[in-house]
PyMOL CGO cylinders between C-alpha atoms (Angstrom):
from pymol import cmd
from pymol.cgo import CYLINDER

trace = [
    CYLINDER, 11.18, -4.14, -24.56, 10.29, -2.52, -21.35, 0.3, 1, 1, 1, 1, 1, 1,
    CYLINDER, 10.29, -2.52, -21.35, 10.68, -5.70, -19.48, 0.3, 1, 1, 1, 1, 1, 1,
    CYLINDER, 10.68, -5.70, -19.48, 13.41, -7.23, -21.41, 0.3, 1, 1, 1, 1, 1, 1,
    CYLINDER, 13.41, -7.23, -21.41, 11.41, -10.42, -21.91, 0.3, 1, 1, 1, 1, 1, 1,
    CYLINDER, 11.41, -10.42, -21.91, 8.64, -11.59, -24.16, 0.3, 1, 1, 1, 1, 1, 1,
    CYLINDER, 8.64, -11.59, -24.16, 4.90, -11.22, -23.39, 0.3, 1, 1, 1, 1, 1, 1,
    CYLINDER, 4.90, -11.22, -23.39, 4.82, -14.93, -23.00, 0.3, 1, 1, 1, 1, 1, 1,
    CYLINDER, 4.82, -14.93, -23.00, 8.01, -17.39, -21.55, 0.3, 1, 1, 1, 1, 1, 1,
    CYLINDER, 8.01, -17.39, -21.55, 8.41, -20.71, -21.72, 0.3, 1, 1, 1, 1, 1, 1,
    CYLINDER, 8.41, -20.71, -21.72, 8.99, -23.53, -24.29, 0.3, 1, 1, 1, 1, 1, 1,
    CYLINDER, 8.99, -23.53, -24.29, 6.38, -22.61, -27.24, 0.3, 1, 1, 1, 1, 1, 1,
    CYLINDER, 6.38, -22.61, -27.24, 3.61, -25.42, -25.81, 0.3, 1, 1, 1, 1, 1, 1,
    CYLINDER, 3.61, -25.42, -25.81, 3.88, -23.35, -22.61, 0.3, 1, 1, 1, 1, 1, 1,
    CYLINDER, 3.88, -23.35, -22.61, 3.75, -20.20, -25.03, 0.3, 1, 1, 1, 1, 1, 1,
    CYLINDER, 3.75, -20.20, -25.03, 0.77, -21.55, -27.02, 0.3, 1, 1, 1, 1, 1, 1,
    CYLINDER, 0.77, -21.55, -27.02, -1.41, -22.24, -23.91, 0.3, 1, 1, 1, 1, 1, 1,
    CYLINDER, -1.41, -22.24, -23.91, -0.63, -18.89, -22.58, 0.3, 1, 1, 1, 1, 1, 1,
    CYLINDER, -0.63, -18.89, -22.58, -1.68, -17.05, -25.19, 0.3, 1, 1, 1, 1, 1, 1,
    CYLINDER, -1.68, -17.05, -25.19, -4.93, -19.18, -25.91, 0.3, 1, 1, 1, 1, 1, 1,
    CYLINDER, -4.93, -19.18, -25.91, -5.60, -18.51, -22.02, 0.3, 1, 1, 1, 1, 1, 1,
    CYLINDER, -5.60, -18.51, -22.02, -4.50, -14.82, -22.40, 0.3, 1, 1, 1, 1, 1, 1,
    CYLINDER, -4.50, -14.82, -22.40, -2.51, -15.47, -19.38, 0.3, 1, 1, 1, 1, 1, 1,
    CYLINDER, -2.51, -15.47, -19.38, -0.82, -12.14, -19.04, 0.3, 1, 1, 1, 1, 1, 1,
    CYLINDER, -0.82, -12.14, -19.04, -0.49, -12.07, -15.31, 0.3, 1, 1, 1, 1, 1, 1,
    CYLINDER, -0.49, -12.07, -15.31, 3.04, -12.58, -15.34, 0.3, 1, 1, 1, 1, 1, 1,
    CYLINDER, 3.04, -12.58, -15.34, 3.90, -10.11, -17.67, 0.3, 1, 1, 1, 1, 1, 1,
    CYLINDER, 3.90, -10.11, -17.67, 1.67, -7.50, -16.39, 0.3, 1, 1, 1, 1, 1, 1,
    CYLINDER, 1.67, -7.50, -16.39, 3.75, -8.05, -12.96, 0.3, 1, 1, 1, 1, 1, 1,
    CYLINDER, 3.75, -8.05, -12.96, 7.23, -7.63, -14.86, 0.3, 1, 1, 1, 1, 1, 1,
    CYLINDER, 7.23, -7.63, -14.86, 5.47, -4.08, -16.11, 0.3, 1, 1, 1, 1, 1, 1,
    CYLINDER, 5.47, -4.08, -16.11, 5.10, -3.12, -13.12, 0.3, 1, 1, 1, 1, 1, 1,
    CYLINDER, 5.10, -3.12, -13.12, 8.45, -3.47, -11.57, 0.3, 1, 1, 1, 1, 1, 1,
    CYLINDER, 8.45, -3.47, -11.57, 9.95, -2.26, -14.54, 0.3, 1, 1, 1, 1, 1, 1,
    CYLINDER, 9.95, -2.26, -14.54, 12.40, 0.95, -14.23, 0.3, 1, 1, 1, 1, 1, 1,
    CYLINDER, 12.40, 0.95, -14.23, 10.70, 1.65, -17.16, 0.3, 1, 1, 1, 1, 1, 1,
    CYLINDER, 10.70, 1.65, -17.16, 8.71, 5.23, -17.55, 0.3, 1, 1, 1, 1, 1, 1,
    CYLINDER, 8.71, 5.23, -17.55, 4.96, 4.87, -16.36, 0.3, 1, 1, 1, 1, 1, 1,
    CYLINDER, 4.96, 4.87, -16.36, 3.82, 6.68, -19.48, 0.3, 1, 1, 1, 1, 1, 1,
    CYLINDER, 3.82, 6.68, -19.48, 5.37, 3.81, -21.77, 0.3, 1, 1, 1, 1, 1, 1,
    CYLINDER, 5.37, 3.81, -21.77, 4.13, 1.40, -19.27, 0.3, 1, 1, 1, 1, 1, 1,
    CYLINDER, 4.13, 1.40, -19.27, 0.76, 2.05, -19.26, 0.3, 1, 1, 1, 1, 1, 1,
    CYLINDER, 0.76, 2.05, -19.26, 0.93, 1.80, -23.14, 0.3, 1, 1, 1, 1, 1, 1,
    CYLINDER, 0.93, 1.80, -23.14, 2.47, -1.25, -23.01, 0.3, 1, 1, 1, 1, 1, 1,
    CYLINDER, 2.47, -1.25, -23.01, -0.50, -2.21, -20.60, 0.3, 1, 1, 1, 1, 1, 1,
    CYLINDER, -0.50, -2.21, -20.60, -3.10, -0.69, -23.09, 0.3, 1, 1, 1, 1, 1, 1,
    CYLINDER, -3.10, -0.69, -23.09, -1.44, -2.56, -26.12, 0.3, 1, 1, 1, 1, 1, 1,
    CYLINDER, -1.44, -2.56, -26.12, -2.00, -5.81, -23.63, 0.3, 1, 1, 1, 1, 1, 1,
    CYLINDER, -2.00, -5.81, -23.63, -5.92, -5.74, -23.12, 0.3, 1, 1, 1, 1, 1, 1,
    CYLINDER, -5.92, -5.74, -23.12, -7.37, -9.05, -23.99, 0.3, 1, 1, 1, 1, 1, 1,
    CYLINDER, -7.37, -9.05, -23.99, -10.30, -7.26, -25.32, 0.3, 1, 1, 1, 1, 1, 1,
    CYLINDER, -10.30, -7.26, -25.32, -9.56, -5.82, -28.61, 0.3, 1, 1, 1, 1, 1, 1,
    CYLINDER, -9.56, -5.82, -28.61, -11.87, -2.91, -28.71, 0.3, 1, 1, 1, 1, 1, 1,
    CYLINDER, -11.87, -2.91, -28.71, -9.25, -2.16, -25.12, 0.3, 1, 1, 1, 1, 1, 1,
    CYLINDER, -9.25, -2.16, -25.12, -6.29, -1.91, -27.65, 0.3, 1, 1, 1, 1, 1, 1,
    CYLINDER, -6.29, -1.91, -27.65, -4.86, 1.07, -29.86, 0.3, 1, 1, 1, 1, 1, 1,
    CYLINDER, -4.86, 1.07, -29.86, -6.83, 1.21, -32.94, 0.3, 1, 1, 1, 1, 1, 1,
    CYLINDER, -6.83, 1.21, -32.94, -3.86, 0.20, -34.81, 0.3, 1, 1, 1, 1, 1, 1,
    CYLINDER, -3.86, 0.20, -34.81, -0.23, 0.96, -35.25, 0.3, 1, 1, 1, 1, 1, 1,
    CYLINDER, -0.23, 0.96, -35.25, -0.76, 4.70, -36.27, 0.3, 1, 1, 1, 1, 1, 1,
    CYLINDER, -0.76, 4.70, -36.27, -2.17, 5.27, -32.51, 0.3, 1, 1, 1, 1, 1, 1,
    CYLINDER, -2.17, 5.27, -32.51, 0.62, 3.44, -31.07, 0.3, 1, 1, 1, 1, 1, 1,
    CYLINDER, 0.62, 3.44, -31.07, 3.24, 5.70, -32.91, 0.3, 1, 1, 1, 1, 1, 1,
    CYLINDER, 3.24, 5.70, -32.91, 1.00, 8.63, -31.86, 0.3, 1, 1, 1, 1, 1, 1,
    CYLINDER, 1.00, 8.63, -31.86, 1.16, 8.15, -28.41, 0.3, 1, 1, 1, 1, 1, 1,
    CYLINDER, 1.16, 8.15, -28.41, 4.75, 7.53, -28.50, 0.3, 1, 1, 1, 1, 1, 1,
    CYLINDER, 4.75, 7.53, -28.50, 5.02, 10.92, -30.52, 0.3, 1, 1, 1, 1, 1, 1,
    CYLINDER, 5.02, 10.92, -30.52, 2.96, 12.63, -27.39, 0.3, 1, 1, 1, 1, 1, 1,
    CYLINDER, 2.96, 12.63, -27.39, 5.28, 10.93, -25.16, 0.3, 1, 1, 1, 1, 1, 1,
    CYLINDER, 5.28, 10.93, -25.16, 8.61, 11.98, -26.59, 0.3, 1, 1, 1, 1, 1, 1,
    CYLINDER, 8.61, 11.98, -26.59, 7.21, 15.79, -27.26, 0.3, 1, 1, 1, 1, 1, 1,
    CYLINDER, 7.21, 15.79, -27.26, 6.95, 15.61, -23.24, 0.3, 1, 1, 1, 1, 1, 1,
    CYLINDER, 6.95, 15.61, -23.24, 9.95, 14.41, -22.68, 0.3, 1, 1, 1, 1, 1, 1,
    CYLINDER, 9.95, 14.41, -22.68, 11.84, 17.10, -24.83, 0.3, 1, 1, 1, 1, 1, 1,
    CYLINDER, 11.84, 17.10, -24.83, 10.14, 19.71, -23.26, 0.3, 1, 1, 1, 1, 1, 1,
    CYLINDER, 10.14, 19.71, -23.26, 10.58, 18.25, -19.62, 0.3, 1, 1, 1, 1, 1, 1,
    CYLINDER, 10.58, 18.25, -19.62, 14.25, 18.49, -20.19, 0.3, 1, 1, 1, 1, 1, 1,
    CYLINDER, 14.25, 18.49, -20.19, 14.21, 21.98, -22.13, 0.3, 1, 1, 1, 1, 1, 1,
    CYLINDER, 14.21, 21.98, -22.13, 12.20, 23.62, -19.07, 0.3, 1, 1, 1, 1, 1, 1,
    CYLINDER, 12.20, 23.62, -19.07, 15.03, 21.53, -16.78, 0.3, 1, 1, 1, 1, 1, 1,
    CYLINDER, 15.03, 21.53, -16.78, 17.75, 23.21, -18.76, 0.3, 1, 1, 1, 1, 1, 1,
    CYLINDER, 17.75, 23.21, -18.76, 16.63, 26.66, -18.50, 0.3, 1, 1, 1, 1, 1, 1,
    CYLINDER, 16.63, 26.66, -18.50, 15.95, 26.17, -14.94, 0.3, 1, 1, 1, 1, 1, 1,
    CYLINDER, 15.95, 26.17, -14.94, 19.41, 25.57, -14.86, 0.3, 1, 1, 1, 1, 1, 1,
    CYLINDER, 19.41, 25.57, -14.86, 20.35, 28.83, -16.11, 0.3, 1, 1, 1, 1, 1, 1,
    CYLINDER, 20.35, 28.83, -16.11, 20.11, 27.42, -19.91, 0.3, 1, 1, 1, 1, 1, 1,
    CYLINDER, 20.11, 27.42, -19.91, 23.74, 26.81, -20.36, 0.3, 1, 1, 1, 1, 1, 1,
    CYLINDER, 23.74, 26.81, -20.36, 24.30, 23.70, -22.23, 0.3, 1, 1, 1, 1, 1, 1,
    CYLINDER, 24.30, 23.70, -22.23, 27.96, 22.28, -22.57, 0.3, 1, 1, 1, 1, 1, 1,
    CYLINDER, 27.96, 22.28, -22.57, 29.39, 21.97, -26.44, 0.3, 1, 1, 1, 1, 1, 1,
    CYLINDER, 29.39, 21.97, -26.44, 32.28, 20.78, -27.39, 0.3, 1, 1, 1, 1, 1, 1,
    CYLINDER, 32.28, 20.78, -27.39, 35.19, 23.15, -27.95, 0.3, 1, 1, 1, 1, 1, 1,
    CYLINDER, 35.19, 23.15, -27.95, 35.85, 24.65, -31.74, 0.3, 1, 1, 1, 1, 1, 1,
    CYLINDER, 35.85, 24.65, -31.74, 39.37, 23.73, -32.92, 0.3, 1, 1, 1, 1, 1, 1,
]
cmd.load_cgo(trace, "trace")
């Protein structure tokens, strides 16, 4: 999702051989220059490792991290809006 494009490309023979290879070169490079947050990247990378004992655990650690992740980011922009005087625009009552 970060990328925009599968972990593999290609016709599925190209896919296939990829995978058996664990060629992930490619889409370790599209990480990289992704726009994409380096927090969620390096997840992404972690959920990548050929070794499996490299990985998350399982889906609950995934979700877990992106739990961590999003508690930052609220927090990030709470401290940014009371830095900025803590105003926050609302739509007017009718």
């Amino acid at each position: 999702m970060l990328t925009g494009k599968a972990v593999y490309t290609g016709d599925t023979g190209e896919q296939f051989e990829a995978a058996r290879n664990a060629a992930l070169g490619p889409a370790l490079a599209r990480l990289d220059a992704a726009a994409g947050d380096s927090v969620l990247v390096a997840l992404a990378k972690h959920c990548l490792a050929i070794e499996p004992e490299a990985r998350p655990a399982d889906a609950g650690a995934v979700a877990q991290a992106l739990k961590q992740w999003h508690a930052a980011q609220e927090e990030r922009a709470s401290k940014r809006s009371a830095a900025a005087g803590g105003s926050r625009w609302r739509w007017p009552r009718r």
